[in-house]
N, CA and C atoms as an extended XYZ file, in Angstrom:
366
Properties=species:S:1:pos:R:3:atomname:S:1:resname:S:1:resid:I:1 pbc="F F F"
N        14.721       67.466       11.317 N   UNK     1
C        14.144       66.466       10.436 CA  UNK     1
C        14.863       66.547        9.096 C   UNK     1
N        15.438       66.089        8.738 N   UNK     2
C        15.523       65.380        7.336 CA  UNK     2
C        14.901       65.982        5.982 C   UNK     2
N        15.199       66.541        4.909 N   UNK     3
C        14.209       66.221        3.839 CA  UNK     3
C        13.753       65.140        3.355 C   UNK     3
N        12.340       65.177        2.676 N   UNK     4
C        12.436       63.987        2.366 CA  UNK     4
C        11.144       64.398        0.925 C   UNK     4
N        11.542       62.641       -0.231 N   UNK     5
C        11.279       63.260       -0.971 CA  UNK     5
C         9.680       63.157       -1.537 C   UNK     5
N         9.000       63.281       -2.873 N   UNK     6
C         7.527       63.786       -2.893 CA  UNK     6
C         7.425       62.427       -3.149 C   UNK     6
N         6.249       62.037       -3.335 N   UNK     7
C         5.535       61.022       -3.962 CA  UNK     7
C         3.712       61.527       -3.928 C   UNK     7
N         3.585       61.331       -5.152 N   UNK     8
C         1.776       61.098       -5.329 CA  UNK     8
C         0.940       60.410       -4.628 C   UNK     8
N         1.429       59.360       -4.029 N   UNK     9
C         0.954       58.728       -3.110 CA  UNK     9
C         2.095       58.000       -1.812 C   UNK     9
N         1.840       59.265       -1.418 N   UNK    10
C         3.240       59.129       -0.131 CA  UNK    10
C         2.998       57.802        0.692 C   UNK    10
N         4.149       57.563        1.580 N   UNK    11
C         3.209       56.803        3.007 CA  UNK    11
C         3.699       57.419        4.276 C   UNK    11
N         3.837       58.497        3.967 N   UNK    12
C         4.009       59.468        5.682 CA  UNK    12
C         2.968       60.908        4.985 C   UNK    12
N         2.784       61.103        6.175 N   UNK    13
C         2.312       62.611        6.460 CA  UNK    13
C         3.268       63.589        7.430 C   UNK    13
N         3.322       64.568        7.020 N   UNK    14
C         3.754       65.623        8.044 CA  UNK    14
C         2.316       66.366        8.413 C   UNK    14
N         2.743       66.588       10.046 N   UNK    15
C         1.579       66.872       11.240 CA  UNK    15
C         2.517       67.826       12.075 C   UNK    15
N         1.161       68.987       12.446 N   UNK    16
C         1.977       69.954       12.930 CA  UNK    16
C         0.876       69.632       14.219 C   UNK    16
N         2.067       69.049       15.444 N   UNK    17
C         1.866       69.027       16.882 CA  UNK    17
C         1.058       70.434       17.741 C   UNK    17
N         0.225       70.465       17.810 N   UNK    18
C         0.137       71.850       18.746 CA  UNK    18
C         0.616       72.401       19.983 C   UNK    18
N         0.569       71.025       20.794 N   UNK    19
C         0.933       71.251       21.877 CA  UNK    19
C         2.607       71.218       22.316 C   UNK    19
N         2.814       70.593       21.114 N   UNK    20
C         4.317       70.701       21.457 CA  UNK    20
C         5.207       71.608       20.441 C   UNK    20
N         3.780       72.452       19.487 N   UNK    21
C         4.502       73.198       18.519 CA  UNK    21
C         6.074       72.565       17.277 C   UNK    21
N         5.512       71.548       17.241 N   UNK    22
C         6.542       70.389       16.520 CA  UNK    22
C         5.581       70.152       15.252 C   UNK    22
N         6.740       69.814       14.334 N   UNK    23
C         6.217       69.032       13.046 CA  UNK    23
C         6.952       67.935       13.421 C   UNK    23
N         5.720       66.376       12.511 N   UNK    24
C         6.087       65.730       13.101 CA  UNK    24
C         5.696       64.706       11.752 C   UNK    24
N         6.592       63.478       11.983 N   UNK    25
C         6.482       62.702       10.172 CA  UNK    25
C         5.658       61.338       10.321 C   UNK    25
N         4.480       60.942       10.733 N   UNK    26
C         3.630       59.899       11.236 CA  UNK    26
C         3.866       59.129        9.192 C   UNK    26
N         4.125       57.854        9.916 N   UNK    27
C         3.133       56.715        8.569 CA  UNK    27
C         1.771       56.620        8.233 C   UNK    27
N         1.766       56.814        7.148 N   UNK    28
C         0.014       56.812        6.608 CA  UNK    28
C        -0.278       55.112        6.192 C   UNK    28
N         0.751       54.371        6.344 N   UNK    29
C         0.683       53.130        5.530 CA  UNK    29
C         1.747       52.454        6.515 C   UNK    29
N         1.962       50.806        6.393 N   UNK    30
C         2.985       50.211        6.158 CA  UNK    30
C         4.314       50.462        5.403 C   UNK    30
N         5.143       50.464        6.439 N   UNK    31
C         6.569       50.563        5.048 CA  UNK    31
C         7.089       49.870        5.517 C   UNK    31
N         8.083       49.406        3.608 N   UNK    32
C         8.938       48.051        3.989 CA  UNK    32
C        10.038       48.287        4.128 C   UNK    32
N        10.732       47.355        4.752 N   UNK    33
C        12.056       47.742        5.333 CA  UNK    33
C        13.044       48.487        3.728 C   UNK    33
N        13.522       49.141        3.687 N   UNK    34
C        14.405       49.210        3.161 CA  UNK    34
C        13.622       50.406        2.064 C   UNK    34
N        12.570       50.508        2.297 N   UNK    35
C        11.630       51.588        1.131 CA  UNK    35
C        11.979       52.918        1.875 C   UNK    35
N        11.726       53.632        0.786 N   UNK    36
C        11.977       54.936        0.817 CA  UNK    36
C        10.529       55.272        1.358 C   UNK    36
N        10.724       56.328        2.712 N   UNK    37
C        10.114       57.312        3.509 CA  UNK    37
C         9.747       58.492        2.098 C   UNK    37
N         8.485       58.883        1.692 N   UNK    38
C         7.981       60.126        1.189 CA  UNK    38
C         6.762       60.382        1.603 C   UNK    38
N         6.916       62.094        1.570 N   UNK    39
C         5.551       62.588        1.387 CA  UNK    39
C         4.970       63.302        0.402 C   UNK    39
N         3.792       64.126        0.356 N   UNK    40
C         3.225       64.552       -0.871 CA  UNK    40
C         3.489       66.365       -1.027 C   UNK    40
N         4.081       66.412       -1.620 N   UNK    41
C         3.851       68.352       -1.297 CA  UNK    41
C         3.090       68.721       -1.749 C   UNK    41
N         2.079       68.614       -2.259 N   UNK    42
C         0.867       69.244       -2.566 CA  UNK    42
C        -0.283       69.009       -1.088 C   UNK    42
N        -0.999       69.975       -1.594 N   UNK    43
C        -2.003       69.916       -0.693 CA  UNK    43
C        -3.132       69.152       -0.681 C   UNK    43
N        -4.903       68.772       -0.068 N   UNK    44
C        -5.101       67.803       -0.355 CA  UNK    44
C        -6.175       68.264       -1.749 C   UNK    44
N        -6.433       69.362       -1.980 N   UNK    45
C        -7.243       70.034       -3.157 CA  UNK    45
C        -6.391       69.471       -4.540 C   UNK    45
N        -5.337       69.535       -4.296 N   UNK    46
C        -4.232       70.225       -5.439 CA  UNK    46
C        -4.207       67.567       -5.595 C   UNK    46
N        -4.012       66.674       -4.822 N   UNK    47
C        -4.046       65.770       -4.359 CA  UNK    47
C        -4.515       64.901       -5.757 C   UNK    47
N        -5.532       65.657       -6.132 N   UNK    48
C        -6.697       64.882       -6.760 CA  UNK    48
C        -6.519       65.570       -7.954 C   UNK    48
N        -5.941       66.276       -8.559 N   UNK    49
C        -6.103       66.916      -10.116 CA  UNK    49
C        -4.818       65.468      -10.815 C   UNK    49
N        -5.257       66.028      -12.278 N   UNK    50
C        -4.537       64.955      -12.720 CA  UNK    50
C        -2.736       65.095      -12.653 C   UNK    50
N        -2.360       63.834      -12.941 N   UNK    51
C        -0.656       63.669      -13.461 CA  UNK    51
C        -0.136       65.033      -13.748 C   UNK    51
N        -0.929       65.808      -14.941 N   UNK    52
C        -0.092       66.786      -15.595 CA  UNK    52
C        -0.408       68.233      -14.632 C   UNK    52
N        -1.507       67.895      -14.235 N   UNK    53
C        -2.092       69.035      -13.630 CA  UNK    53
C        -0.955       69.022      -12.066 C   UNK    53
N        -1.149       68.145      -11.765 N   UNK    54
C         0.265       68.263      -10.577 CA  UNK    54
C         1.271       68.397      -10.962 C   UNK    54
N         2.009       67.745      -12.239 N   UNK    55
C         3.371       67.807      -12.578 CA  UNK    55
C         3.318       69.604      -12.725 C   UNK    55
N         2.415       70.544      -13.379 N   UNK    56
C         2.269       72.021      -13.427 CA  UNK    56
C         3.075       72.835      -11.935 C   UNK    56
N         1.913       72.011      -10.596 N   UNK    57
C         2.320       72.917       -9.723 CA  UNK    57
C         3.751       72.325       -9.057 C   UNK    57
N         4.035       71.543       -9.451 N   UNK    58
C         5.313       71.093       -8.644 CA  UNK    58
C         6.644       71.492       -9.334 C   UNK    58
N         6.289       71.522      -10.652 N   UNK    59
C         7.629       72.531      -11.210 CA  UNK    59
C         8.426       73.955      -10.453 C   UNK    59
N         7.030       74.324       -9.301 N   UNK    60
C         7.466       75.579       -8.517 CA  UNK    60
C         8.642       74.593       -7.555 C   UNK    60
N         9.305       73.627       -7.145 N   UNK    61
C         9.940       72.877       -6.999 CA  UNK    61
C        11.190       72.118       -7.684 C   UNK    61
N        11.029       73.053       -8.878 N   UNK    62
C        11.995       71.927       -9.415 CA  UNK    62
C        12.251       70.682      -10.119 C   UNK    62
N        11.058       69.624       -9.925 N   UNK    63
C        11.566       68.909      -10.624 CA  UNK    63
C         9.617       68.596      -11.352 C   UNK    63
N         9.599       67.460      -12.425 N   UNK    64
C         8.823       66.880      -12.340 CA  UNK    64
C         8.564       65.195      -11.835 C   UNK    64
N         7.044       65.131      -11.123 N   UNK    65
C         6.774       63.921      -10.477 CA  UNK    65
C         6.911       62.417      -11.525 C   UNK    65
N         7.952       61.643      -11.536 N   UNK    66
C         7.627       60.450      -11.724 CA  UNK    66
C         7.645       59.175      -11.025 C   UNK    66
N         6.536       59.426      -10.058 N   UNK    67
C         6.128       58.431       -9.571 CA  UNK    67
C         5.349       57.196       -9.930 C   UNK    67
N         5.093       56.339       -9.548 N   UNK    68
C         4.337       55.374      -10.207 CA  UNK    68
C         3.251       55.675      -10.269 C   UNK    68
N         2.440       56.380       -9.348 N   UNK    69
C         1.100       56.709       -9.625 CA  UNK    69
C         1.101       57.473      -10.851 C   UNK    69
N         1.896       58.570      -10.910 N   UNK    70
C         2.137       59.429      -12.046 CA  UNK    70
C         2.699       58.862      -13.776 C   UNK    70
N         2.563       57.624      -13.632 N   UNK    71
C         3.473       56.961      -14.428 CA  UNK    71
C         2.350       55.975      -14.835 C   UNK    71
N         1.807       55.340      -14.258 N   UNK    72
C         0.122       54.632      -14.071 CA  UNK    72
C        -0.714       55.633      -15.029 C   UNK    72
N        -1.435       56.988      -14.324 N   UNK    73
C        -2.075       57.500      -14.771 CA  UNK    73
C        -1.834       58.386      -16.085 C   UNK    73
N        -0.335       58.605      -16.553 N   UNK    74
C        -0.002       58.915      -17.961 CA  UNK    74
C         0.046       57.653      -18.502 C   UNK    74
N         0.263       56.789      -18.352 N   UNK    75
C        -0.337       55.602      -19.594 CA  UNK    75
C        -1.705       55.160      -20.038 C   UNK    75
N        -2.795       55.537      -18.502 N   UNK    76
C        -3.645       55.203      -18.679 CA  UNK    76
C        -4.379       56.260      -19.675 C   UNK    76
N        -3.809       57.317      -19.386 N   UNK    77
C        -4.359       58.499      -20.544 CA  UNK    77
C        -4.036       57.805      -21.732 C   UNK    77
N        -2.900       57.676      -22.002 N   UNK    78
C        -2.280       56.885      -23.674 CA  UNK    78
C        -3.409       56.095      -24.045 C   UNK    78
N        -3.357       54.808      -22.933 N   UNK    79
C        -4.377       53.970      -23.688 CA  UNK    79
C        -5.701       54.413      -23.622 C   UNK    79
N        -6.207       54.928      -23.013 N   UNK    80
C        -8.015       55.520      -23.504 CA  UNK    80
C        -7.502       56.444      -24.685 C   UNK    80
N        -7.130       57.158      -24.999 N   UNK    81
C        -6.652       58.493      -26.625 CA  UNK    81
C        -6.574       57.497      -27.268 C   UNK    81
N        -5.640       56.541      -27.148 N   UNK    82
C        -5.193       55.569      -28.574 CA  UNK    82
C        -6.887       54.772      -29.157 C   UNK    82
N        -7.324       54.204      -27.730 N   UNK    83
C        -8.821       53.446      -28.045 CA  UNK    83
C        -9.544       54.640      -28.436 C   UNK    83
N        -9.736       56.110      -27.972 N   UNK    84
C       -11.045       56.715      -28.624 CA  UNK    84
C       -10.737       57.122      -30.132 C   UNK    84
N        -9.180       57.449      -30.456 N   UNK    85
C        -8.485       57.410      -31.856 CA  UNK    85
C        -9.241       56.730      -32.991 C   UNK    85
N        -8.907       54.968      -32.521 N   UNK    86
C        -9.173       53.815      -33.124 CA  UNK    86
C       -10.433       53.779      -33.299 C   UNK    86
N       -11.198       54.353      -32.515 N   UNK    87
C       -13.037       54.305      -32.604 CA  UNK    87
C       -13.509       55.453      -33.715 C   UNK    87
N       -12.377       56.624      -33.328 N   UNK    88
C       -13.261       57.797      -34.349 CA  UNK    88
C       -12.527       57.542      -36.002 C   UNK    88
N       -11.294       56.486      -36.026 N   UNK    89
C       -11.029       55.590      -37.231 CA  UNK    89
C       -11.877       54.919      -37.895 C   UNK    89
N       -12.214       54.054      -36.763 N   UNK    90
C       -12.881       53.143      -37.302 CA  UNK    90
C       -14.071       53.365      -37.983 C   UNK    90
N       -15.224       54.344      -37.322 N   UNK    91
C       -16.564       55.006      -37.139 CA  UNK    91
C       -16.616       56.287      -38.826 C   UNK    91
N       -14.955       56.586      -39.288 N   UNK    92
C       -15.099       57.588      -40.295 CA  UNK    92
C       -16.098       57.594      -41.624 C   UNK    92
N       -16.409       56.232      -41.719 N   UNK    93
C       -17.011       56.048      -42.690 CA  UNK    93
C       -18.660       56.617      -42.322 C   UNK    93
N       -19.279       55.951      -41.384 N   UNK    94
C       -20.352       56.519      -40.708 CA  UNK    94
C       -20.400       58.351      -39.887 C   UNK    94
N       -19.511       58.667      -39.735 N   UNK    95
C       -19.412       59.545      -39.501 CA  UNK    95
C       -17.917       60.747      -39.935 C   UNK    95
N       -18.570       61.358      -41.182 N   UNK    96
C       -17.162       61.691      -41.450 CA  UNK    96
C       -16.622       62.383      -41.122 C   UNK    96
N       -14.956       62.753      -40.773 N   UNK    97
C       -13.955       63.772      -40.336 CA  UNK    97
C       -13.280       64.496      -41.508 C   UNK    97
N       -12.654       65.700      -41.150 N   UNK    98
C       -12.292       66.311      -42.118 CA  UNK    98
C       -11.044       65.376      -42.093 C   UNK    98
N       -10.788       65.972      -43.425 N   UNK    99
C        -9.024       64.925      -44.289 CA  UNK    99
C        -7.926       65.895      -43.203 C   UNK    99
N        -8.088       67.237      -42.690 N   UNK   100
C        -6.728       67.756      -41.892 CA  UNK   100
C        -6.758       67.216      -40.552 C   UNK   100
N        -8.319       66.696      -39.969 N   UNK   101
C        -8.341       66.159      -38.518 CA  UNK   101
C        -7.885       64.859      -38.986 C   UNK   101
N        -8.403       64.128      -39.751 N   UNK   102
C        -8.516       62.553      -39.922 CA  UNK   102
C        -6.299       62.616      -39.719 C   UNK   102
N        -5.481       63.239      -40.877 N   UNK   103
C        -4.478       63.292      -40.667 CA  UNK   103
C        -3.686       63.395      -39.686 C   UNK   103
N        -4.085       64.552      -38.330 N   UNK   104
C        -3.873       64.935      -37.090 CA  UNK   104
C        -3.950       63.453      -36.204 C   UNK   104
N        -5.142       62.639      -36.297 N   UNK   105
C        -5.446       61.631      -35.660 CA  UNK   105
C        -4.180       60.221      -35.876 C   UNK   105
N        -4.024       60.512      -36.969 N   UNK   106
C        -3.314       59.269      -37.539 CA  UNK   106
C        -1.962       59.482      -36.967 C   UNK   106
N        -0.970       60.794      -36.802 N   UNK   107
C        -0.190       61.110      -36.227 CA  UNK   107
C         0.079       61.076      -34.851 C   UNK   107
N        -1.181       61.537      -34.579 N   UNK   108
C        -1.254       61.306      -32.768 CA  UNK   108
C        -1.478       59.943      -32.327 C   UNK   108
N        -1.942       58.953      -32.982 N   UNK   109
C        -2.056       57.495      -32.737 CA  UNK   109
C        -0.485       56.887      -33.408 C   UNK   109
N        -0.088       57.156      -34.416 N   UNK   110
C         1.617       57.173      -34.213 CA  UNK   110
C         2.150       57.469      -33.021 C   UNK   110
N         1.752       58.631      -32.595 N   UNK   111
C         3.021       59.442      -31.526 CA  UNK   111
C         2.469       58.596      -29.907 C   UNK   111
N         1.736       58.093      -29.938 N   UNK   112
C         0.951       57.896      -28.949 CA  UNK   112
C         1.681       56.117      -28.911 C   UNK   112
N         1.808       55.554      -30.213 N   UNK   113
C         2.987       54.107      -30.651 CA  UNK   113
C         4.210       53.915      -30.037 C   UNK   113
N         4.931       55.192      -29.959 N   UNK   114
C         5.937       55.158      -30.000 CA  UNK   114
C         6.041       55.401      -28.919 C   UNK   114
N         5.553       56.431      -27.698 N   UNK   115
C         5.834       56.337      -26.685 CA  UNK   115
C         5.586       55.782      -25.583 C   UNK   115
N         4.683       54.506      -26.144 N   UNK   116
C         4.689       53.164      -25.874 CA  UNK   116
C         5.724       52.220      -25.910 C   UNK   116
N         6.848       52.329      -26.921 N   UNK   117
C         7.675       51.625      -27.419 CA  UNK   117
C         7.221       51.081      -28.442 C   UNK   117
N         6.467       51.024      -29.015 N   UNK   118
C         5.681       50.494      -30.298 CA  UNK   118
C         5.991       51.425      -31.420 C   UNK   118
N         5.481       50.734      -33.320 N   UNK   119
C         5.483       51.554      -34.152 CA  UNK   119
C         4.438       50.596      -34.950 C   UNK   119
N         3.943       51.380      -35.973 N   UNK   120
C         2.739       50.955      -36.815 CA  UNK   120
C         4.092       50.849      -37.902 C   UNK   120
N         3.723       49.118      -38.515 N   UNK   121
C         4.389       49.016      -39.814 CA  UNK   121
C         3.125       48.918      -41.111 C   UNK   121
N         3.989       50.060      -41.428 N   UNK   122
C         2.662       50.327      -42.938 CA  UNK   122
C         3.046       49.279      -44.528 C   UNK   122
């Protein structure tokens, strides 16, 4: 068999045959002609932790995952931080933050701009 490479949300499984003592590479999905065959190297515990929390164990591998799922769910982190940011901004007056957090926040909603492709013009 072939290597082949990871994805977060593969569309094959590897299956270990008993009776014929074979591993074996079944589709979990439809694939389209010309798409790339992957599976998941993690297990199915390890499946469900987040983006970073997998990108952790897969470094024992070599590389890190950027898959689209993995690529999905780090933006989606961005945008909920940037919105709860903007809320504990907005809310300072009613509820106040210290001047070294309030500063921390303002930076991390910068840094959080930019690796969006965005920038705050002041």
């Amino acid at each position: 068999m072939s290597r082949l490479n990871h994805s977060c949300g593969p569309n094959c499984e590897v299956v270990w045959q008993a009776d014929s003592e074979c591993q074996e590479v079944v589709a979990s999905r439809d694939i389209e002609d010309g798409e790339e065959m992957t599976i998941c190297y993690l297990n199915m515990e390890n499946r469900v932790k987040t983006a970073g929390e997998r990108n952790k164990i897969l470094r024992q591998y070599g590389f890190s995952c950027s898959c689209r799922f993995c690529e999905v769910e780090d933006k989606m982190w961005e945008i909920e931080r940037f919105q709860e940011i903007c809320r504990i901004l907005q809310q300072q007056e009613e509820t106040p933050v210290q001047q070294h957090e309030l500063v921390e926040l303002y930076y991390e909603r910068e840094n959080i701009l930019e690796l969006s492709g965005s920038k705050l013009v002041w």
